[in-house]
N, C-alpha and C positions, 0 to 999 in steps of 0.2 A: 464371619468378618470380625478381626479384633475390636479392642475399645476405640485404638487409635485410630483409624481406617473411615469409623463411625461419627468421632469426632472431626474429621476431616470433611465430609462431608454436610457436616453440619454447617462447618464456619465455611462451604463454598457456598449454602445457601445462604446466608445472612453476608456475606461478602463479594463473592462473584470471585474468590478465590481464596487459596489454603493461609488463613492466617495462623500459623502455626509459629512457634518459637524454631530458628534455628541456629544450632550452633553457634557460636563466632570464631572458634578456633577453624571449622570446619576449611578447608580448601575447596571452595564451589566449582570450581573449573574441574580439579580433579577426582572432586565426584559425578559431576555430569559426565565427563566421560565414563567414568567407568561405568554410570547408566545406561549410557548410550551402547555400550558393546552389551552388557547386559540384555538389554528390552529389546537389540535390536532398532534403536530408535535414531530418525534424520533429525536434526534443527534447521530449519529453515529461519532465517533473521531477514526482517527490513532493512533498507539502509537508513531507516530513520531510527532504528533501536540504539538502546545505549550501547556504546562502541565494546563493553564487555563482554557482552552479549555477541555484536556479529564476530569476537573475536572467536567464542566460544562454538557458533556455529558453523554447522558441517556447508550454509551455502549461503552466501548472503547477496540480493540481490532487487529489482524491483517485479513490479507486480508478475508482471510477463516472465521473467524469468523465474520466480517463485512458482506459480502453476506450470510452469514446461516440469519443475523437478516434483513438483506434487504428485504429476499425472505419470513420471517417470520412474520414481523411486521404488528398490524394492525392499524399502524397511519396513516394519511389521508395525512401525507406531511414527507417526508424525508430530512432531513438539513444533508448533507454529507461534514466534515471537513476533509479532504482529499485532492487527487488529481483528477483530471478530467477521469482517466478512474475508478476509483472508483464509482463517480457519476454514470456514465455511466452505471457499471456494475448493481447498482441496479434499473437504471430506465430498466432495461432489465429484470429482477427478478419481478418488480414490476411495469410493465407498465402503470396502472391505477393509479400509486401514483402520486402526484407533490413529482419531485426530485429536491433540491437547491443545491446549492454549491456555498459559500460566494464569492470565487475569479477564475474566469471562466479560468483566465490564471496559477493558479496552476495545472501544466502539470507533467509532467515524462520525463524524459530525457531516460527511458529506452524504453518506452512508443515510443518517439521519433525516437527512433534508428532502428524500425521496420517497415517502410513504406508499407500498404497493397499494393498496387501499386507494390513496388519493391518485395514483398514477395510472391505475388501472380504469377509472373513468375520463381520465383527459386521453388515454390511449383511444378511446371510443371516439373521441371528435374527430379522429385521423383515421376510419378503418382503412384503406389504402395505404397508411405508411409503413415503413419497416421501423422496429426500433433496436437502434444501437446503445447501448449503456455501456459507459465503462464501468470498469469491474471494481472500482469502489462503491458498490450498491450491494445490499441484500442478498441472499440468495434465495428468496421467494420474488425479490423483482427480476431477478434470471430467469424464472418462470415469464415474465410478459416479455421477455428481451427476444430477438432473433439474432443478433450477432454482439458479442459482447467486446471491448476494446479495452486497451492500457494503453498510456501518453505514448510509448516505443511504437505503437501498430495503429494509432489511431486514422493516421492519415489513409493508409494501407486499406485500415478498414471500409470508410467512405468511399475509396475509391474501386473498391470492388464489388460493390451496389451500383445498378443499370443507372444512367444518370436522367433515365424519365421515370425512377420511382422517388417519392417521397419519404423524407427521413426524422423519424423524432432522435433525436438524441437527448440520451438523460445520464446521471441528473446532473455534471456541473456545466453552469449556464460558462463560465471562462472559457473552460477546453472548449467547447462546444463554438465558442465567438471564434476560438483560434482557430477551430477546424474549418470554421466557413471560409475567412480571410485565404486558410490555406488551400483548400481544395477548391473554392469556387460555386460551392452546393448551398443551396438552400436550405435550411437545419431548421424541424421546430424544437425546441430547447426549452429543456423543464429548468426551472429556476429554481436551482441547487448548488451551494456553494460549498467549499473547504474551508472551513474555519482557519486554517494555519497558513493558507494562499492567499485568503480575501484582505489580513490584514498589514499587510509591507505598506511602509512609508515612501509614498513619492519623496518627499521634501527629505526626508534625513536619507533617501539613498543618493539620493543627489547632492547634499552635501558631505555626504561618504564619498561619493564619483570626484568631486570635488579634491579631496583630503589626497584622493588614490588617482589623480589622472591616468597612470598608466593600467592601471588593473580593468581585467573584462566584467562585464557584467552579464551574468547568465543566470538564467531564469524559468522554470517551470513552468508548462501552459496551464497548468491551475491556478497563475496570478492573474489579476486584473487585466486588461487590455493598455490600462496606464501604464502598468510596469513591465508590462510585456513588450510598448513600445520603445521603450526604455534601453532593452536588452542587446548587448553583441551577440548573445547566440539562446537560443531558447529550444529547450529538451526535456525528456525524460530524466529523472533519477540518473537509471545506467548510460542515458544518452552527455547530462551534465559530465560524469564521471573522466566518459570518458573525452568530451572537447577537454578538461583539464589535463587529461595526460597529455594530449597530441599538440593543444597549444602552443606557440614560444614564452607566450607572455608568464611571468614571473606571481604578478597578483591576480583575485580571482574576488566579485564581490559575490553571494552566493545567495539567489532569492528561491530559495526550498527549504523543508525542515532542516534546522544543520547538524542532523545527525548522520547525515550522507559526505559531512566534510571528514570524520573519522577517516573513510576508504581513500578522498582524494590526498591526504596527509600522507597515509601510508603510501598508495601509489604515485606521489610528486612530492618526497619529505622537502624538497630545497625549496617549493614555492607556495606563497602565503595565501590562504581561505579566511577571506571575513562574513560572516552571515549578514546577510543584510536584514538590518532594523525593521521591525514592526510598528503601530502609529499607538503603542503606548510607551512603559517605561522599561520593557524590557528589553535586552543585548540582544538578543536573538528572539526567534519565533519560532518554538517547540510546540510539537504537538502532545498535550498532556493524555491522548487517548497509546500513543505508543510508548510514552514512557512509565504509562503502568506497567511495565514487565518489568522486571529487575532480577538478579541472578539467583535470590533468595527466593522466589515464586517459579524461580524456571528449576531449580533443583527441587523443589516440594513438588510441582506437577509431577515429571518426572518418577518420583519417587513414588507418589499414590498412583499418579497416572490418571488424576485429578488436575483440573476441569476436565470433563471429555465434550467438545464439541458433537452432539448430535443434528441431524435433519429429518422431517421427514420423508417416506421414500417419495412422495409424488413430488415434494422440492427437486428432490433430486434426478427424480423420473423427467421431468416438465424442463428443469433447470439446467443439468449440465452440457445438452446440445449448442446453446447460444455460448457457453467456454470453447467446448468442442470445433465449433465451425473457426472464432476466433484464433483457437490454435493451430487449424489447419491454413485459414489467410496467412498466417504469422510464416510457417513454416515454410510455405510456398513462394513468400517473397525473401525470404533468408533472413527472417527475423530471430 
């Protein structure tokens, strides 16, 4: 192994990714590609990454659809611009692939809020329940899950469990209120939030609504119930995406990361996306865990092939049947 190689590895340890010098003359786009034919390698991107990014990537899309190409692709290496149980999820899907992911410390704060440890003895109060988690959780808490769910399939999911079993759903306490209202089920509900959901402004989107009477208000089920009631139409990611194409309406106020307004720009250039305000001083409400990737960290992975996302096998022995069965509800109902 060269000097450089060794140094690299160094700075992923004291960083959680390659801080290395690169170029600036360099053209990033058209060295990742031509990584990419090289190594053989996908990009899969969030629709929360920065828009060069999902420009740059071979698929951009949300959770559900990100694990259908993980567990489908047959590239020899997976570059995952994302968060770290993202990663995780497809090296679980895809355990002979090398998994990358440019910055080791883009985490989840929902992810976070879920401790297997602390989750694994409140699982013990309920032996008779099933537990559902969506797939922003760990992949050691995939290990206590029996069916795993994303905002697209959540409903799906619920309602393909007998309705005289008992259900923990973990960890965001939001989805979880949403999915009772919608399905009807009684849900015990681990108290777990999304940092970038929990904090939208009642009062400044309503005097947004205000500003905008014409414009829709559409909203993710990881916000609050305040602002969920709030909403003309409440969806996933790919689900907001696409009421914005089909809509007539012209404005859009937009309560999710708004880095998913990048795709509806490009798919409706003629109609206007405002993110809706957060309850402090900022324009919008970004999530600082997905914008640690940047194009400079996605060509250095790449290039070492550094971070490499590993697990270990019984994670993944234990853990990838609760993705598995979810991808099979998914499929079944034409998800």
């Amino acid at each position: 192994m060269n000097q450089e190689f060794v140094q690299a590895e160094r700075a992923i340890d004291r960083n959680g990714f390659l801080d290395m010098e690169v170029d600036p003359t360099l053209d990033l786009a058209a060295e990742i590609e031509q990584l990419k034919k090289e190594k053989n390698a996908i990009i899969l991107a969030h629709y929360y990454q920065e828009s060069e990014i999902q420009d740059i990537a071979d698929y951009i899309g949300d959770s559900l659809g990100l694990s259908q190409q993980a567990a489908q692709t047959d590239a020899d290496m997976i570059v995952f611009a994302g968060v770290h149980f993202m990663a995780e999820t497809a090296k679980m899907l895809s355990p002979e692939k090398k998994v990358l992911l440019p910055d080791l410390k883009a985490g989840c704060s929902l992810a976070d809020s879920c401790p297997p440890h602390l989750f694994r003895k409140f699982k013990e109060k309920y032996p008779d329940h099933m537990v559902v988690s969506y797939i922003n959780c760990t992949a050691e808490l995939k290990t206590l899950t029996d069916i795993c769910c994303t905002s697209t399939n959540a409903v799906q999911i619920i309602e393909s469990i007998p309705e005289d079993k008992g259900i923990i759903f973990a960890p965001d306490r939001n989805l979880g209120a949403y999915l009772v209202k919608k399905t009807g089920r009684d849900l015990v509900l681990w108290n777990g939030t999304c940092m970038v959901h929990e904090i939208f402004s009642n009062e400044k989107i309503t005097k947004l609504r205000m500003r905008h009477p014409e414009a829709k208000f559409i909203a993710h089920p990881e916000c609050e119930a305040h602002i969920l009631d709030m909403a003309d139409y409440i969806g996933s990611t790919s689900g907001l995406l696409r009421y914005t194409r089909e809509n007539d309406a012209q404005e859009f106020i937009v309560a999710t990361e708004p880095g998913i307004i990048h795709q509806m720009e490009k798919a409706s250039p003629e109609k206007t996306f405002i993110p809706a305000p957060p309850n402090n001083t900022c324009a919008c409400n970004e999530c600082p865990h997905m914008k640690r990737n940047t194009m400079e960290k996605l060509y250095l992975c790449m290039k070492y092939e550094l971070p490499e996302v590993t697990l270990p096998q019984w994670v993944i022995d234990q853990g990838v049947a609760s993705i598995n069965r979810m991808l099979d509800i998914s499929a079944k109902a034409g998800l």
